[in-house]
DOLUMKE-878391 format. One record per residue (C-alpha): residue number from 0; x, y, z; residue in three letters. Coordinates in steps of 0.001 Angstrom, whole numbers, plus 500000, padded with zeros to 6 digits. Layout:
<kolpas>
<kolpa pos="NUM" px="X" py="Y" pz="Z" code="ALA"/>
...
</kolpas>
This chain:
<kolpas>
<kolpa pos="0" px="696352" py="569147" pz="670604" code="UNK"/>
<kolpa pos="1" px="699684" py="570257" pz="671610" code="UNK"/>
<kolpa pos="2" px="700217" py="572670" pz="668594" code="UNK"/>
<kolpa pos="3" px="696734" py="574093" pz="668890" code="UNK"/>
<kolpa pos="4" px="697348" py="574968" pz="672699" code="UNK"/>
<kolpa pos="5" px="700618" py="576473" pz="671955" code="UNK"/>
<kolpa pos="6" px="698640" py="578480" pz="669438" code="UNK"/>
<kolpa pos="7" px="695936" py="579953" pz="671914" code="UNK"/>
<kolpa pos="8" px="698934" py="580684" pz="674635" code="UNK"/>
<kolpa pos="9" px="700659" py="582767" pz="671507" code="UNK"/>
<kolpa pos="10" px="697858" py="584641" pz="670810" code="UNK"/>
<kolpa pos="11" px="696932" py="585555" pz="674400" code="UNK"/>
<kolpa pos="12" px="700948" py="586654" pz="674601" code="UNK"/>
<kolpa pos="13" px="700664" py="588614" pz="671411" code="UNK"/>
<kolpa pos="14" px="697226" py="589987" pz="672692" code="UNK"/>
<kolpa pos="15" px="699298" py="591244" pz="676084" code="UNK"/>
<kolpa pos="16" px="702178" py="592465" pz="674229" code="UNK"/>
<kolpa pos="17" px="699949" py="594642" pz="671943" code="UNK"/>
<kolpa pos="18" px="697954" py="596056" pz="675165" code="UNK"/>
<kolpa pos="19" px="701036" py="596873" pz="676776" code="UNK"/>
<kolpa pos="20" px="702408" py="599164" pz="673580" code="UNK"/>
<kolpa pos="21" px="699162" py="601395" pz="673747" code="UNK"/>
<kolpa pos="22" px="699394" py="602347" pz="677772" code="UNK"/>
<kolpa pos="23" px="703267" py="602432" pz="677071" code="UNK"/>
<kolpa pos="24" px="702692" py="605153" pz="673765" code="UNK"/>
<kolpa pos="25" px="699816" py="607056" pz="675857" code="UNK"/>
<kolpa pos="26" px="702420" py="607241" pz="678907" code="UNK"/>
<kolpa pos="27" px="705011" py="608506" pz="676568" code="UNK"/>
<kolpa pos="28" px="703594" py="610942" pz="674777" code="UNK"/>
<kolpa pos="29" px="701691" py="612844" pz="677820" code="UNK"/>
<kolpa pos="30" px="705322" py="612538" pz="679197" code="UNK"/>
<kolpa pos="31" px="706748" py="614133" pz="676019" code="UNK"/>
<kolpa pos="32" px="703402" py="616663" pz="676265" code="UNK"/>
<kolpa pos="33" px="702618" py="615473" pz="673187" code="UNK"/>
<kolpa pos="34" px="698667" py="614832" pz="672183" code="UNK"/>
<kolpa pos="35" px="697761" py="616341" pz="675298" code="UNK"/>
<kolpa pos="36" px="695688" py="619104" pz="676015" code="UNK"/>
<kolpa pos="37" px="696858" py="619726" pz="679677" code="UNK"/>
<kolpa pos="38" px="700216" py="620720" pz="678309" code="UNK"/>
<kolpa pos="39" px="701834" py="624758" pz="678592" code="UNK"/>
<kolpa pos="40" px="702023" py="624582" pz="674842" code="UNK"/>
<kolpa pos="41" px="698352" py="624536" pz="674491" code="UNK"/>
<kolpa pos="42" px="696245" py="626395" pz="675196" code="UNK"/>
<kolpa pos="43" px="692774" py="624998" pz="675751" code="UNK"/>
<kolpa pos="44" px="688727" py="626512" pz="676473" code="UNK"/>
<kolpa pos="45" px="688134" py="625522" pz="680422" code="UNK"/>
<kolpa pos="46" px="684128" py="624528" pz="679047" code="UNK"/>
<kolpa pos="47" px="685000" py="622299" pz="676177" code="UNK"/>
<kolpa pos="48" px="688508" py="621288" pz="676403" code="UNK"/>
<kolpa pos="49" px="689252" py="622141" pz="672683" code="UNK"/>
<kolpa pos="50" px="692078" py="624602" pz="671672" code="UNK"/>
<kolpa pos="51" px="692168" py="627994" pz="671285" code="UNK"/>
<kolpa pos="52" px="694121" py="630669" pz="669441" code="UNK"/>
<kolpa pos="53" px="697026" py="631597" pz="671393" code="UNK"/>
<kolpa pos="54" px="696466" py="635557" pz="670671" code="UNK"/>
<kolpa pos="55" px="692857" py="635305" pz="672320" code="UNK"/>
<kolpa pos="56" px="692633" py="636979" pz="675679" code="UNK"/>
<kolpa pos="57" px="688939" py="636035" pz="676014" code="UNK"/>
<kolpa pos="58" px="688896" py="632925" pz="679417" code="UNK"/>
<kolpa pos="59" px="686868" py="630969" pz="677300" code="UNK"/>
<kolpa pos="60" px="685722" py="630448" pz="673465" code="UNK"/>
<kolpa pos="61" px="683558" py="631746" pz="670930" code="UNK"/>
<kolpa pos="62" px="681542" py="628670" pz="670679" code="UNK"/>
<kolpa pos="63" px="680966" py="628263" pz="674571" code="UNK"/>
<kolpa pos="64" px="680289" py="632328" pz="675442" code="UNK"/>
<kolpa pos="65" px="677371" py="631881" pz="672736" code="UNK"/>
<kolpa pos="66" px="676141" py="628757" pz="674459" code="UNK"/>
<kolpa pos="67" px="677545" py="627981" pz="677928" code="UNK"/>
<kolpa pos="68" px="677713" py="624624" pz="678590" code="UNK"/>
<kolpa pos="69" px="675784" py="623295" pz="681680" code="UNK"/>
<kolpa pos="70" px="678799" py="621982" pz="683608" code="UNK"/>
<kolpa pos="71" px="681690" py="624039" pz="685234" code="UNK"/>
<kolpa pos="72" px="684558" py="622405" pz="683230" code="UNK"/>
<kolpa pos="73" px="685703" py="620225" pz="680802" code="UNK"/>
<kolpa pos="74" px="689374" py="618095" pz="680825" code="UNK"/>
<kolpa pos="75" px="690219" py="615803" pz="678418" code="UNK"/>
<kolpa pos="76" px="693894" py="613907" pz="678205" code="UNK"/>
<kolpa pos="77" px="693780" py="615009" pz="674611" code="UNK"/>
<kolpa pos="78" px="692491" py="614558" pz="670895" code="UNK"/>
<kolpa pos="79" px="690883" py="611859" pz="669343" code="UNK"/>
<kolpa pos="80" px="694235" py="610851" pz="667572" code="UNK"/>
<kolpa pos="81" px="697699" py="609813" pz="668056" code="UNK"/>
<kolpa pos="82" px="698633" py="607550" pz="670578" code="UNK"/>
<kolpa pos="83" px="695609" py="608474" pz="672976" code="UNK"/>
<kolpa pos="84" px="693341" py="607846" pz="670277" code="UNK"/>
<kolpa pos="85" px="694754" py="604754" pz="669236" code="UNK"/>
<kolpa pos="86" px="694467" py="603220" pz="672684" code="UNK"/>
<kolpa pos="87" px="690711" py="604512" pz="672886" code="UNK"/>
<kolpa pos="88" px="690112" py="603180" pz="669807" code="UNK"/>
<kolpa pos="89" px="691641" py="599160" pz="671133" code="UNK"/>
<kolpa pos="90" px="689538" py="599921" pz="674175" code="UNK"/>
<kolpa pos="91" px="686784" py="600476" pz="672449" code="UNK"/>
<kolpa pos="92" px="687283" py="597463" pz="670212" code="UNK"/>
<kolpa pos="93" px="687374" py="594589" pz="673497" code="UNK"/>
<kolpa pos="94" px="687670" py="593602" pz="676310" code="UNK"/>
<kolpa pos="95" px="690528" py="594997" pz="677647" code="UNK"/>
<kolpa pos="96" px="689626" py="596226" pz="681424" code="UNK"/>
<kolpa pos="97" px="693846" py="596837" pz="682163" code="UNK"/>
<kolpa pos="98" px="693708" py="599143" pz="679325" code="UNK"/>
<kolpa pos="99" px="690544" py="601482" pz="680938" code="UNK"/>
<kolpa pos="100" px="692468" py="601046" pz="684356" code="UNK"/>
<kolpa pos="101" px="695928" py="602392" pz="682602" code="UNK"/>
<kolpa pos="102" px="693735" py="605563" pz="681548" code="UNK"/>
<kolpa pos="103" px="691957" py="606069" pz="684626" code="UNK"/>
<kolpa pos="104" px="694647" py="607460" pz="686751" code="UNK"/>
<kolpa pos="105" px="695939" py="609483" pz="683674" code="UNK"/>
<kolpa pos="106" px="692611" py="611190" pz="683594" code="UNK"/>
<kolpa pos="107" px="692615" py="611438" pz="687219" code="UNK"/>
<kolpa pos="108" px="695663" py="613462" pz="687052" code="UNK"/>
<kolpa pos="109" px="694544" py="615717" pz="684868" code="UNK"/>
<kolpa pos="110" px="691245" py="616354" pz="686578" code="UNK"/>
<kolpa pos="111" px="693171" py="616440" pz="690192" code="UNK"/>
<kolpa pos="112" px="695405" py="619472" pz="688833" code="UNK"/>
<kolpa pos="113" px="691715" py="621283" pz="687587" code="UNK"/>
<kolpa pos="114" px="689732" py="620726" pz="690980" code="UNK"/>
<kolpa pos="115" px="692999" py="621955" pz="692952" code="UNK"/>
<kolpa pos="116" px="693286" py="624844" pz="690896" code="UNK"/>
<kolpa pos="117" px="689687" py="625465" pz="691046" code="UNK"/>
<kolpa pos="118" px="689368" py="624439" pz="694734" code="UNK"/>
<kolpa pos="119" px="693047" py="624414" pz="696578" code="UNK"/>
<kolpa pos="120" px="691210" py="623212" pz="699897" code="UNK"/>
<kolpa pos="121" px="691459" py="619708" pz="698336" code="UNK"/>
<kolpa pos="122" px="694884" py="619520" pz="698396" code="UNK"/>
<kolpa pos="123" px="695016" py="620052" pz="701640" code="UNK"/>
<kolpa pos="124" px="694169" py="616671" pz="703752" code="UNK"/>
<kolpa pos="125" px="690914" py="617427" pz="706199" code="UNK"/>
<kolpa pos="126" px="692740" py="616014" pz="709567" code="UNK"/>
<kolpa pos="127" px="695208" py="617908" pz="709243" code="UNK"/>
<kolpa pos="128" px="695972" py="620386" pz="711977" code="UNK"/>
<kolpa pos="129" px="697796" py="623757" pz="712677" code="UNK"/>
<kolpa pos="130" px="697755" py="626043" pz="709462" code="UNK"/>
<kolpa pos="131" px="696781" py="625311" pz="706559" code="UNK"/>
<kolpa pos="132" px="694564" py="622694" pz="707366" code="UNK"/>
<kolpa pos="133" px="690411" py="622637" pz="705594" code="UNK"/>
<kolpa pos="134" px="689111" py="620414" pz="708922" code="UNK"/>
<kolpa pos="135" px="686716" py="623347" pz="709519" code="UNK"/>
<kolpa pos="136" px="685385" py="623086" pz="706046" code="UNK"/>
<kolpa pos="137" px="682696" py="620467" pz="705241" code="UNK"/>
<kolpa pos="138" px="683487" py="617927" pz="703488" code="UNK"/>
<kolpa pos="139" px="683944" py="617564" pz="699967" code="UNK"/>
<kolpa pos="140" px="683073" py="614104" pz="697872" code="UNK"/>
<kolpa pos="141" px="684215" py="614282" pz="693875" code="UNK"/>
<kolpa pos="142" px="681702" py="611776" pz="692930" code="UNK"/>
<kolpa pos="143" px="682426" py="609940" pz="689477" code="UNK"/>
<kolpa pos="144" px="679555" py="608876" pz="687134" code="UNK"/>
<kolpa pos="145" px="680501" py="607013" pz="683747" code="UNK"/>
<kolpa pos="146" px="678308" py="607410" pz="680807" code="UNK"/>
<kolpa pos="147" px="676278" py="604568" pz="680648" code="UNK"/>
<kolpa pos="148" px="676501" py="601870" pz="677746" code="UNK"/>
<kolpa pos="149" px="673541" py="600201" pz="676514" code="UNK"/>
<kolpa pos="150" px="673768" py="596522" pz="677497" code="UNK"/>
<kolpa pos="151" px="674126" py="595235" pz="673705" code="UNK"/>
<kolpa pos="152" px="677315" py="596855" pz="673347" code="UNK"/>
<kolpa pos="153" px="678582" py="595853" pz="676916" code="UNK"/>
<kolpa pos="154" px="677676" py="592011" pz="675461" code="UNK"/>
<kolpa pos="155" px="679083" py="592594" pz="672201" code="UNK"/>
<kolpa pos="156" px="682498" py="594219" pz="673499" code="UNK"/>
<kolpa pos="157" px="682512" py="592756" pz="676749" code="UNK"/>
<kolpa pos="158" px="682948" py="595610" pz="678479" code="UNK"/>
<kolpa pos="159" px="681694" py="598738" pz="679829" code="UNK"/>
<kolpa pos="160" px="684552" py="601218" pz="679057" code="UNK"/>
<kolpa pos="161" px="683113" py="604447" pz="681119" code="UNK"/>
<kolpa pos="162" px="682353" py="602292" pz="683898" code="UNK"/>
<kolpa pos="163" px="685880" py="600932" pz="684077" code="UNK"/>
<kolpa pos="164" px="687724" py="604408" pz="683507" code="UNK"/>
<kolpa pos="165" px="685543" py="605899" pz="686209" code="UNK"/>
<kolpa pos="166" px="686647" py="602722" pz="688974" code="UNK"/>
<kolpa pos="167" px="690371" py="603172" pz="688261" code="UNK"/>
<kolpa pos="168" px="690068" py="606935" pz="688835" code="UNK"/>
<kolpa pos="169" px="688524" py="606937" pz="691847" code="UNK"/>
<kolpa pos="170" px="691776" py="605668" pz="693477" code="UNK"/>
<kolpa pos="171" px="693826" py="608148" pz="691745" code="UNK"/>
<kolpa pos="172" px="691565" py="610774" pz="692997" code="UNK"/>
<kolpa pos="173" px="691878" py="609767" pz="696151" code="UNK"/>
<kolpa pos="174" px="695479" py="610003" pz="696433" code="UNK"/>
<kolpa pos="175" px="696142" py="613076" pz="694467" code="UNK"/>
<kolpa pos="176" px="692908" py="615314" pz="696323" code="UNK"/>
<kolpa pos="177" px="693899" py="614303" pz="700287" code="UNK"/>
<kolpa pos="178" px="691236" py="617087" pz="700967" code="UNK"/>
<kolpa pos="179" px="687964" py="615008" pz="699227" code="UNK"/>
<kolpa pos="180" px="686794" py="611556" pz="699205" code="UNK"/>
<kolpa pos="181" px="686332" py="609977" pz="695799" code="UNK"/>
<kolpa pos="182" px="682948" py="607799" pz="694769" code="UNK"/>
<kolpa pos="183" px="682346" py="606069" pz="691732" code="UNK"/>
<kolpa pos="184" px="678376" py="605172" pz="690923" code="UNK"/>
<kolpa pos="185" px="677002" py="603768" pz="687975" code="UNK"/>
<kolpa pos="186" px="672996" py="604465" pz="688243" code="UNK"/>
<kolpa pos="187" px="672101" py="605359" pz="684859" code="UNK"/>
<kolpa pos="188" px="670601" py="603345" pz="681685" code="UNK"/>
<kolpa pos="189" px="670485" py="603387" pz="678407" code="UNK"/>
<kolpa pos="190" px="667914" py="603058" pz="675845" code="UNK"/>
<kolpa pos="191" px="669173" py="602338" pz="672092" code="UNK"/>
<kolpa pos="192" px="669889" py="604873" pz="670232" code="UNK"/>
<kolpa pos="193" px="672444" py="603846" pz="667086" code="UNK"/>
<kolpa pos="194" px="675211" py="605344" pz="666014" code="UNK"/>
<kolpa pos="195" px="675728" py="609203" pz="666140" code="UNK"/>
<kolpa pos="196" px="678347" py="608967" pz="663514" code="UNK"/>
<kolpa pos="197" px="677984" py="611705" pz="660758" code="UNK"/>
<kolpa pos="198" px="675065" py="613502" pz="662677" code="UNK"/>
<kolpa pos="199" px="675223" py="617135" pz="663621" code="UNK"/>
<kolpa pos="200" px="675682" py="618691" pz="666878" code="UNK"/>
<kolpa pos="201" px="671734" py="619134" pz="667070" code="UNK"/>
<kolpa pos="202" px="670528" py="616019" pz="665661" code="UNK"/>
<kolpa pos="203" px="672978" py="614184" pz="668268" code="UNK"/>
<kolpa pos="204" px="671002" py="616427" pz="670986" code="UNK"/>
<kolpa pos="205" px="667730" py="615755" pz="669694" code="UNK"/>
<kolpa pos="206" px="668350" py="611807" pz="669160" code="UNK"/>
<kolpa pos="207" px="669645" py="611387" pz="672805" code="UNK"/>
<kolpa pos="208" px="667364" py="613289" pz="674567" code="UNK"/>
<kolpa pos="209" px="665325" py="611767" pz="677326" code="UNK"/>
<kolpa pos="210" px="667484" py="608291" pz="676407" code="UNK"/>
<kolpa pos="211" px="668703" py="607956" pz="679826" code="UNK"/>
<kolpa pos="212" px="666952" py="607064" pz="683469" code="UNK"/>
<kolpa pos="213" px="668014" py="605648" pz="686535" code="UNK"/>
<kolpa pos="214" px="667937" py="601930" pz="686667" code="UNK"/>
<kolpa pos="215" px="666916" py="600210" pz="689649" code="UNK"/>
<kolpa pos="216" px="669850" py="598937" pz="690611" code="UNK"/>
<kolpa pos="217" px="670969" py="602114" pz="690556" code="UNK"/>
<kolpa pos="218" px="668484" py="603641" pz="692373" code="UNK"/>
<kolpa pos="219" px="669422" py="601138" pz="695127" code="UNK"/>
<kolpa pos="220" px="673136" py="602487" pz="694611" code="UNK"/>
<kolpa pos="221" px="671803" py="605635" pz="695199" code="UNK"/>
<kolpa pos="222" px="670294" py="605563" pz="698271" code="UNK"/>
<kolpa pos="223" px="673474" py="603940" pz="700122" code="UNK"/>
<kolpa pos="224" px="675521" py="606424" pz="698519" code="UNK"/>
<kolpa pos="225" px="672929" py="609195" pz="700203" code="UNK"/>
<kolpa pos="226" px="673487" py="607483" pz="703431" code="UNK"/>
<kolpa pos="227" px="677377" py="607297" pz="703223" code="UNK"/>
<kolpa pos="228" px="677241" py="611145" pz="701899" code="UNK"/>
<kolpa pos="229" px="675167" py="611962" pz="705187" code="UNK"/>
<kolpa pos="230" px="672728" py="613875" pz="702859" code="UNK"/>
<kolpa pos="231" px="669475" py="612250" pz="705011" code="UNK"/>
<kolpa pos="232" px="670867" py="613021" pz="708447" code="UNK"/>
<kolpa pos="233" px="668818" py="613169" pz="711557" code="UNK"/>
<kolpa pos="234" px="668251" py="616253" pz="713415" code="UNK"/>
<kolpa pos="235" px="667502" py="620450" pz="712567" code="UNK"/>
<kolpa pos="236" px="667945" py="622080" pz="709467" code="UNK"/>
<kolpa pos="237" px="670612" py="623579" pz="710517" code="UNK"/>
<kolpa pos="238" px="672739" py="620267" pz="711686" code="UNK"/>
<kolpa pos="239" px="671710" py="618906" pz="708403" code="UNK"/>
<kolpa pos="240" px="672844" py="621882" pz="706712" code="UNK"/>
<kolpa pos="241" px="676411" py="622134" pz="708754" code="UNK"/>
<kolpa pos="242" px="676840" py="618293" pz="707666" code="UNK"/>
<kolpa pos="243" px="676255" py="618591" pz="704210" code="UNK"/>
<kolpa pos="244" px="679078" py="618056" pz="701651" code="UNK"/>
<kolpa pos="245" px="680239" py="619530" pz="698999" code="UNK"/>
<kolpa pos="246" px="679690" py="617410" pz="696100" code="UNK"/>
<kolpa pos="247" px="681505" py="617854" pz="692605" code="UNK"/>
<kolpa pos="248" px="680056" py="615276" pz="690205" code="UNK"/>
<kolpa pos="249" px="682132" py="614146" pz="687420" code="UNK"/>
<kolpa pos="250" px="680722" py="613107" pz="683658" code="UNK"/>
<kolpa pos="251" px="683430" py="610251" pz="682867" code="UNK"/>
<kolpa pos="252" px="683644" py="608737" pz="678939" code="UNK"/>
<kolpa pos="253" px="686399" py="607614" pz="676915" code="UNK"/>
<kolpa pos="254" px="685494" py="610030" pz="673589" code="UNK"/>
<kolpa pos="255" px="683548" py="613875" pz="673851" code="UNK"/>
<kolpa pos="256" px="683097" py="614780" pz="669973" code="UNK"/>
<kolpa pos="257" px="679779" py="617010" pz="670219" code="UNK"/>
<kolpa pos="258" px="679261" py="616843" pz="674176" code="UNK"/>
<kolpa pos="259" px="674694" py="616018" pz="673331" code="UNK"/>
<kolpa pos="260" px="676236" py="612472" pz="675309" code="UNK"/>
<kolpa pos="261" px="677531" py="614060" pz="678272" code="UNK"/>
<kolpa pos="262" px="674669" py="616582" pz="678323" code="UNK"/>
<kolpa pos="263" px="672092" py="614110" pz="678393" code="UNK"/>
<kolpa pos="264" px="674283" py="612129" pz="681137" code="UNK"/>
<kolpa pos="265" px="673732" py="615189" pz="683324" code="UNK"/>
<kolpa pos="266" px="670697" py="615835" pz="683060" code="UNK"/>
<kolpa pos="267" px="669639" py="612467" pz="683820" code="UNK"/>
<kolpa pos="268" px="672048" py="612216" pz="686420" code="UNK"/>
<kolpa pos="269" px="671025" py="615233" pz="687863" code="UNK"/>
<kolpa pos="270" px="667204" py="614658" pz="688196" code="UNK"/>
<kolpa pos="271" px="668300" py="610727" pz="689850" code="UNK"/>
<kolpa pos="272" px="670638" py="612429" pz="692338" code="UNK"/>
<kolpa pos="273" px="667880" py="614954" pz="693268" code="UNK"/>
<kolpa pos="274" px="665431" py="612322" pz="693967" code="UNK"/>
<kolpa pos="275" px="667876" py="610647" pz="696344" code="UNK"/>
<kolpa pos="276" px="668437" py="613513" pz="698172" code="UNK"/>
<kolpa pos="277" px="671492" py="614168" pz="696708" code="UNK"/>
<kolpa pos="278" px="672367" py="618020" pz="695131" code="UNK"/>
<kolpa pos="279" px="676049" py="618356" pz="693827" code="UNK"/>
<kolpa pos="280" px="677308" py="621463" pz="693597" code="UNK"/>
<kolpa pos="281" px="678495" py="621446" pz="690496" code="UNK"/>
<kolpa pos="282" px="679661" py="619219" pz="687723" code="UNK"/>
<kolpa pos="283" px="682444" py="618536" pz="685707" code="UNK"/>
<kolpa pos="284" px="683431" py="616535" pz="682390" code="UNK"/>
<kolpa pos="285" px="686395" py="614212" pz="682224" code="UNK"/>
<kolpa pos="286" px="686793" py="612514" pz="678513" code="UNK"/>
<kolpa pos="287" px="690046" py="611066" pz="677918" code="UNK"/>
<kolpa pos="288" px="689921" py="611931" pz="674475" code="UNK"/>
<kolpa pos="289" px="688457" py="615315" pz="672992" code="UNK"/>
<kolpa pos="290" px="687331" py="615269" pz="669114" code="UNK"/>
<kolpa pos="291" px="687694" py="618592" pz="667152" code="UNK"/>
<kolpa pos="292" px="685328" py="618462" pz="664231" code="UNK"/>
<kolpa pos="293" px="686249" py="622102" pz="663692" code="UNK"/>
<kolpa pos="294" px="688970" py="621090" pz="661727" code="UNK"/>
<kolpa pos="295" px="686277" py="619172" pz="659124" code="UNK"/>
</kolpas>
């Protein structure tokens, strides 16, 4: 008895000490700039987050000005490989919820410095006064919706990786954008639809279309999140329209390799948000890891 519980405490200390080494590599690295796409040394496309050639003095690349992709902007942490890769990989593998909230606020970071760049009023707090200050802008909510994970793989893994990346970056988001709230709401299922492993970009497309719908728990989640946005208030058009926020909606997942995934998510979550009232002005991508199948 004694022997067999000093066994189970090992292995739950070996389990921590290898779940602290993956945050601790990913931490390192980005510090280093190495693996990671945000970095001055590389030089990424703004739609898909994949490199670029450094002599190309086109904003965005081949691939994207041929088909634009339906959201504003992509950021990823960095490739499906090295250190980042390895942690999505032990993520991906169990149920290891500190390792999703160690990404989170990575992420966050790197999608803060994007919306500021894009917007710089969110850097700004809203009650802030004299110059400088956005209070006479309307407000802006950066609202956060993880892919969703069909429930067999939540059982078998025993956790719901987008959903926890999405949670710990909310708070992140929060601090780093003083100028925007930050909402996180997971309203979207998933019907089965296997592996996409070894399919092409359009047979991904084609297999995960129309595999995603509002749940009703998440329809529920919806309408409170309508009535915290103020998107159903009382009085004239014009009141309504004054009150209205700005709403960027963010596509969070742990791995983008063809991007059918996080089209489907928005289209989904675009027709659910529209039936609760709720029309963001534009969306966003945030993947912590970015796969290049270029290179195959």
């Amino acid at each position: 008895m004694i022997r067999a519980a000093c066994a189970a405490i090992g292995a739950s200390l070996g389990a921590l000490l290898q779940l602290r080494s993956p945050v601790a590599a990913v931490a390192n690295a980005l510090a280093a700039g190495e693996d990671d796409f945000g970095s001055a040394s590389v030089t990424v496309c703004p739609l898909c987050a994949l490199p670029r050639g450094k002599q190309s003095l086109e904003p965005v690349c081949p691939s994207c000005r041929a088909e634009p992709p339906p959201w504003r902007a992509m950021v990823a942490l960095g490739p499906y490989e090295g250190a980042i890769g390895s942690a999505v990989r032990q993520l991906k593998a169990g149920p290891w919820p500190e390792l999703g909230g160690a990404l989170g606020p990575m992420l966050a970071t790197q999608l803060a410095r994007r919306l500021g760049a894009m917007m710089p009023g969110l850097l700004v707090p809203r009650r802030a006064s004299g110059s400088g200050s956005n209070v006479d802008n309307p407000p802006v909510t950066v609202l956060l919706v993880p892919v969703p994970t069909h429930l067999s793989r939540v059982v078998w893994r025993g956790i719901d990786h987008p959903r926890v990346i999405a949670a710990a970056m909310r708070g992140e988001l929060a601090r780093q954008l003083p100028g925007a709230d930050a909402e996180a709401c997971a309203f979207l299922t998933r019907k089965w639809g296997g592996k996409q492993q070894g399919y092409s970009a359009w047979r991904r497309r084609r297999r995960l279309t129309n595999t995603m719908r509002v749940s009703v728990l998440g329809a529920l989640r919806l309408r409170l999140l309508g009535s915290r946005l103020g998107q159903r208030g009382v009085g004239n058009a014009k009141r309504r329209a004054a009150a209205r926020p700005v709403i960027v909606a963010v596509v969070v997942d742990d791995v983008v390799t063809t991007g059918s995934t996080a089209r489907e998510t928005l289209r989904a979550g675009r027709a659910a948000l529209r039936r609760a009232g709720i029309r963001p002005t534009m969306w966003v991508v945030a993947t912590v890891t970015r796969v290049d199948l270029r290179s195959e």
